[in-house]
N, C-alpha and C positions, 0 to 999 in steps of 0.2 A: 402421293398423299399418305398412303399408309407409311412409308422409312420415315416420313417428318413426323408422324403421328407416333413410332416409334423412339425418334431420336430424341424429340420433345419429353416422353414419358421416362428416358433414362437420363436425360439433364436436370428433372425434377427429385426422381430417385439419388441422384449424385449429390445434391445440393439442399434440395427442400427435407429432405427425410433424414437425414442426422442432423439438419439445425432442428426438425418435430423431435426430435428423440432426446437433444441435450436440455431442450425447456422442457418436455416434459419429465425428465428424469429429474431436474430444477426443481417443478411446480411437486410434486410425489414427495422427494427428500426431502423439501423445508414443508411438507404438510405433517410430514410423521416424524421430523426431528422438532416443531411446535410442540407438539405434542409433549415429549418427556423436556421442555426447556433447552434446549440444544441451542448452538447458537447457528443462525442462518447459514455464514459460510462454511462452517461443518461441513454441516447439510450439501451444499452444492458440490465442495470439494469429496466426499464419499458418493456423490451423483456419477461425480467424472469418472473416479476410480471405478466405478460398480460396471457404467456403460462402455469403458475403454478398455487398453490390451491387459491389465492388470482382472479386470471383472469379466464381463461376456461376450467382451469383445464387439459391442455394437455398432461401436462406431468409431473411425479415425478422422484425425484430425485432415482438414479440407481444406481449400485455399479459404472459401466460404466462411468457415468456420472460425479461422487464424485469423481474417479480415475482420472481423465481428469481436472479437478478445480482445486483437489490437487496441480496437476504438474503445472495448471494456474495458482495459488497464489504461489508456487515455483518461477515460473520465474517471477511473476510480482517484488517480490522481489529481485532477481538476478537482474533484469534490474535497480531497482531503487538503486543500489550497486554498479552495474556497471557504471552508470552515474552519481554515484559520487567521483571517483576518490580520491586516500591517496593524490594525489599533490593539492588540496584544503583545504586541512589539513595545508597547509603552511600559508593561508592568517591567520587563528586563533590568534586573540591578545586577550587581556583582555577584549578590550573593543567587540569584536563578544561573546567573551565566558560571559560572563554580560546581554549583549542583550539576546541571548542562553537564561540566567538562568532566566531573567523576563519573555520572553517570553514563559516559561514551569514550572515554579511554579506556576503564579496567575493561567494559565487555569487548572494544577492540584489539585491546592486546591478548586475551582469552580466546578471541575466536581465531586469531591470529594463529598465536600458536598451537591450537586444535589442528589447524589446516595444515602446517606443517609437520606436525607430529603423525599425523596420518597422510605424510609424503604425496598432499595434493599441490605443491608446488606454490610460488611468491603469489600468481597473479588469485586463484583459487581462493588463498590462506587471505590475502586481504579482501576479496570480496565477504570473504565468511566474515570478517572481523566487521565490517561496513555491515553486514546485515546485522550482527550484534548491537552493534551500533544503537539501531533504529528501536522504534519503537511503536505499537496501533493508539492516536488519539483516539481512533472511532471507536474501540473497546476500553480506553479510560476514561474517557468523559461518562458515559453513560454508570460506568462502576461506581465513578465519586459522587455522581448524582442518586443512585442509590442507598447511597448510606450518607447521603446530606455532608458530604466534604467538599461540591465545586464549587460552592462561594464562600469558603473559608480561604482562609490564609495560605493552609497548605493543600488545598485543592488548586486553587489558583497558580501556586508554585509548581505543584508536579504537571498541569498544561503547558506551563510556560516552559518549562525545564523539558518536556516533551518535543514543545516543535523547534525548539535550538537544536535538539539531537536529530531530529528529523530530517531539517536543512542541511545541519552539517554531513550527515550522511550523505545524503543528495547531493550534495556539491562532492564529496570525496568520491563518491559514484560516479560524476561525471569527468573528475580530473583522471580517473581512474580511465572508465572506456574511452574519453581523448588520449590516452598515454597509449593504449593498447590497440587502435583500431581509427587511429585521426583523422577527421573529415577536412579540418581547416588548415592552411598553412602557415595561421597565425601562429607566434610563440604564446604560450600557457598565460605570462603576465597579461597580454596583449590582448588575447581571447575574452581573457572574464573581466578583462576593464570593458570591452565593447560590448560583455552581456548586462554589466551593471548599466551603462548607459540605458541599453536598449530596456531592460528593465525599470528604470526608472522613467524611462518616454513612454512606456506601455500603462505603469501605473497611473500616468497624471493625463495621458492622451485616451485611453481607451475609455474613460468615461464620458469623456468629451465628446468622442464621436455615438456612442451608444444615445447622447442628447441629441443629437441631429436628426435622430430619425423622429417624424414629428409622431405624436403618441395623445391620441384623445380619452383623456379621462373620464371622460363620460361616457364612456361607451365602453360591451363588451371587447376583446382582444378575441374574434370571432378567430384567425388564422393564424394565433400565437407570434407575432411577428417581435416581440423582445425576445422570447426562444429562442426564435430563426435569426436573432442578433447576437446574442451570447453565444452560438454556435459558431456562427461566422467569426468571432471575435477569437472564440478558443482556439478554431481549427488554425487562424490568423498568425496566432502569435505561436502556436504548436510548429509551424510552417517557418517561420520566421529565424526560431531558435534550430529547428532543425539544419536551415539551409547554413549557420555558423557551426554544426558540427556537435549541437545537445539534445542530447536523448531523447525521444518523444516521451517519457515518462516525467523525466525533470521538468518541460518544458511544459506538461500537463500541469504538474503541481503549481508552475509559477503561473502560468496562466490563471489558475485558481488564486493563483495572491495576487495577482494584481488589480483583477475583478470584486476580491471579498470583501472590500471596505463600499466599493461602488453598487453592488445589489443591494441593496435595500426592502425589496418586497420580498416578505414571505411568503404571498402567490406562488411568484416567477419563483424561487427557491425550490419550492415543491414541487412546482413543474420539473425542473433540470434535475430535480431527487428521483421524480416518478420514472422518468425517460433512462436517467442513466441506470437507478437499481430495480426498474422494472425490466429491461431489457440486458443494456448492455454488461454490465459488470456481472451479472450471473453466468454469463458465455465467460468471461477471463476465468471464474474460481473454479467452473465444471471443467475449464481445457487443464488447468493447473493438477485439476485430479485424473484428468485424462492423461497428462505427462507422468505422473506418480508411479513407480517401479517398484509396487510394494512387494514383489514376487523375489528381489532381490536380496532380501533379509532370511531367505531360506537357503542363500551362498555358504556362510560361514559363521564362524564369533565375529571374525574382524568388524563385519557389516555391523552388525548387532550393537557391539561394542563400539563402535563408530555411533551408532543412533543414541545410548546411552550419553556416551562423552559428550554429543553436541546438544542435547535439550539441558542435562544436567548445570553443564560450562553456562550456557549460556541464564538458565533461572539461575544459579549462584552467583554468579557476575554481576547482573543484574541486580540483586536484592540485597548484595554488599556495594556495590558501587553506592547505588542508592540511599541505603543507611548509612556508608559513610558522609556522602556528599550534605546528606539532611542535615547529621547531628555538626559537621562543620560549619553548617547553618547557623547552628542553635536548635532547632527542633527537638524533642527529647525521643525515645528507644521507641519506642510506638509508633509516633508520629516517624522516625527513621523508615519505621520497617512496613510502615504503609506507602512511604516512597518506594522502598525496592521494590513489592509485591506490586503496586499499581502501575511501574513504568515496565513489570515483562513482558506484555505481551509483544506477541510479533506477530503482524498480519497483512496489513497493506502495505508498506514499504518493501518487508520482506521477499512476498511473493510478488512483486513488479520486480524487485532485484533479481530473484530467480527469474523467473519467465525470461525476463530482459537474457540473463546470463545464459539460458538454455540458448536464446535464438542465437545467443553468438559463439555456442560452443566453450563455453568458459566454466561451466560448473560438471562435473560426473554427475552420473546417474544416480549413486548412492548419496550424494549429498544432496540431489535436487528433493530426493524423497524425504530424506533428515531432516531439511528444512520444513518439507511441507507438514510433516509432524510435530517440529519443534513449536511451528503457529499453531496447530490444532491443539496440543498440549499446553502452552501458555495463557491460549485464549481460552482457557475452561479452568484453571489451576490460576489467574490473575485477580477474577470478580470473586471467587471463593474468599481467598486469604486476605483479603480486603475487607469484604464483610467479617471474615471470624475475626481479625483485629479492630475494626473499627466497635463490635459489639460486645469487646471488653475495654473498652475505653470508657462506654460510657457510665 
C-alpha cells in the first residue's frame, strides 16, 4: 500500500505539477502584462521562457504537456478558420487577390534569401520565406477596429488580402512538409484534387450532419452537446485530413473553414472561444517560450546579427510590399502605408509553423528564437504605427 501510495504521489508530481506550474505562470504574466497593456501572448510566451531551461528552469517539457500544445496549436488554428468565414471569400476581386500576391512574394523572396545568406540551407530558407509570408488576423482586426478602418474600404481590403496570404501560406506549408516528409503515395497533382474534393464534402455535409442531432430550443443545453458536436466534427475532419498525409495545423485551420459559415450562434461561439483560450491555446504560447533559447544570443555578432536581419527583413518587406501592392490598387501614400504597417504582424501562423518545424527538426535553434521574437516585436510595433498614421489622416 504504501510503494502505490508512493508511486501515485510521483505520477502526480511528474504530470499534475508542471501542468500547475505552466497555468500558473500563464494566469501571473497576463495579470502583470494587463496591467502596463502588453499584449496576452506576450505575456504567456515570457511565462514559458521565465519557467523553462532559458529562466529557472522549472519545468520541461512532458509528454503531458506536448499532448496539451498539440491540441492548443489544433485549436488556435481552428479558431483562426473559424473566424474567417467562405462568405469573405466573396469580397475577393483582382484588385484584393494582387494586393494578396505583392504582399506575399516580396516578404517570401526576402525571407528566402535571409535563410540562405545565413547558410541555413533550401529546406530552412523556404520555411523562413512561408513564415514571412503569413501574417496575425487576430492582431489586425482588432487594430482596424480601433482606429474605425474594418468597415471601410480599406479595412475590408487589408482582411481580405490577409487571409489569401494566410492560405496560400498554409498550402505552401503543406506542399512543402509533403515534399519533405510524405505520408501519402499519391502524386502532389492528385493529393490536393482529393483534398479539394474532401473539402468541399466537408463544407456542404458537415453541417448537415451537425442538423441531425435533434436540439431543443426551448430548453437549456444543460450537457453542452453542440460543443461535444463541433469537437467531434473538428477532431473528425483533423483525423481525416491527417490520414491523406496534411498537417494537423493545416487541417485545424480548414476544419475552422468549413464550419465558419455554419455556426451561427454567438453562445456556441464563445463557448469553443472560452474552452480553446481559456485552456488550451495558453499551453502552445508558454511551451513556444519554453522552446525559446534566449541564452543563445550571448554566442556571438553572428547570432545577434541574425536576429537584427530577420525582424528588420521581414517589417520592411512587409510595409513596402504592402505599400506597393495598395498604391497599384489606387489607394494613395497613407492609405499604402497603413496597409504595410497593419499586415506585419506575425503571430499565429508563424509560431504553429515553428512549433510544427521544431517537431520535425527542420528549423535551428537560433532561428526558432528569431522567430519568436520577430512575433513579439511585430505584434507591439503593428497597432502602434497604425494608430500614429491613421491619426494624421484625420
Amino acid at each position: 500500500m504504501i510503494y502505490r501510495q508512493d508511486a501515485g504521489a510521483t505520477i502526480v508530481l511528474m504530470n499534475f505539477l508542471p501542468m500547475f506550474l505552466v497555468l500558473l505562470s500563464g494566469v501571473i504574466s497576463s495579470a502583470i502584462f494587463q496591467r502596463f497593456h502588453l499584449p496576452w501572448v506576450l505575456a504567456l510566451i515570457v511565462a514559458g521562457v521565465a519557467i523553462g531551461p532559458s529562466g529557472f528552469e522549472l519545468v520541461e517539457i512532458n509528454p503531458t504537456i506536448a499532448f496539451l500544445g498539440e491540441i492548443g496549436l489544433v485549436f488556435l488554428m481552428f479558431m483562426a478558420g473559424l473566424e474567417t468565414k467562405f462568405s469573405t471569400f466573396k469580397e475577393f476581386g483582382k484588385g484584393i487577390a494582387s494586393l494578396a500576391i505583392f504582399n506575399s512574394l516580396i516578404p517570401f523572396g526576402v525571407g528566402y534569401i535571409i535563410g540562405m545568406v545565413f547558410d541555413f540551407g533550401v529546406i530552412s530558407s523556404l520555411l523562413l520565406g512561408v513564415i514571412f509570408m503569413s501574417s496575425s488576423i487576430a492582431v489586425i482586426v482588432p487594430t482596424l477596429e480601433s482606429v474605425g478602418l474594418n468597415t471601410t474600404k480599406l479595412g475590408r481590403s487589408i482582411v481580405a488580402a490577409t487571409i489569401l496570404e494566410d492560405v496560400a501560406s498554409l498550402v505552401l506549408l503543406s506542399m512543402l512538409l509533403q515534399s519533405i516528409d510524405p505520408v501519402t503515395v499519391l502524386p502532389l497533382p492528385s493529393f490536393y484534387g482529393l483534398l479539394i474534393i474532401l473539402l468541399v464534402a466537408f463544407r456542404y455535409g458537415l453541417p448537415k450532419l451537425r442538423d441531425l442531432v435533434p436540439r431543443r430550443r426551448d430548453e437549456k443545453d444543460l450537457f453542452e452537446s453542440e460543443v461535444r458536436i463541433v469537437f467531434m466534427l473538428l477532431l473528425g475532419v483533423v483525423i481525416a485530413f491527417e490520414l491523406l498525409g496534411l498537417h494537423s495545423i493545416i487541417a485545424g485551420f480548414f476544419a475552422g473553414l468549413v464550419l465558419s459559415d455554419s455556426i451561427k450562434s454567438e453562445i456556441l461561439l464563445d463557448k469553443i472561444r472560452t474552452i480553446g483560450y481559456g485552456v488550451f491555446i495558453p499551453v502552445f504560447f508558454i511551451i513556444v517560450g519554453l522552446q525559446t533559447e534566449i541564452g543563445i544570443f550571448t554566442q556571438g555578432g553572428k547570432i545577434v546579427g541574425l536576429l537584427v536581419v530577420v525582424v528588420a527583413g521581414s517589417m520592411l518587406a512587409k510595409v513596402f510590399s504592402g505599400w506597393l501592392g495598395a498604391r497599384v490598387n489606387g489607394f494613395d501614400h497613407k492609405e499604402a502605408l497603413t496597409v504595410g504597417f497593419a499586415t506585419m504582424p506575425q503571430l499565429s501562423t508563424t509560431l504553429a509553423v515553428v512549433f510544427t518545424a521544431v517537431e520535425l527538426g527542420l528549423l535551428q535553434d537560433e532561428l526558432v528564437t528569431a522567430m519568436v521574437i520577430l512575433s513579439v516585436a511585430t505584434t507591439l510595433v503593428s497597432p502602434i504605427a497604425v494608430k500614429w498614421i491613421a491619426e494624421r489622416q484625420v
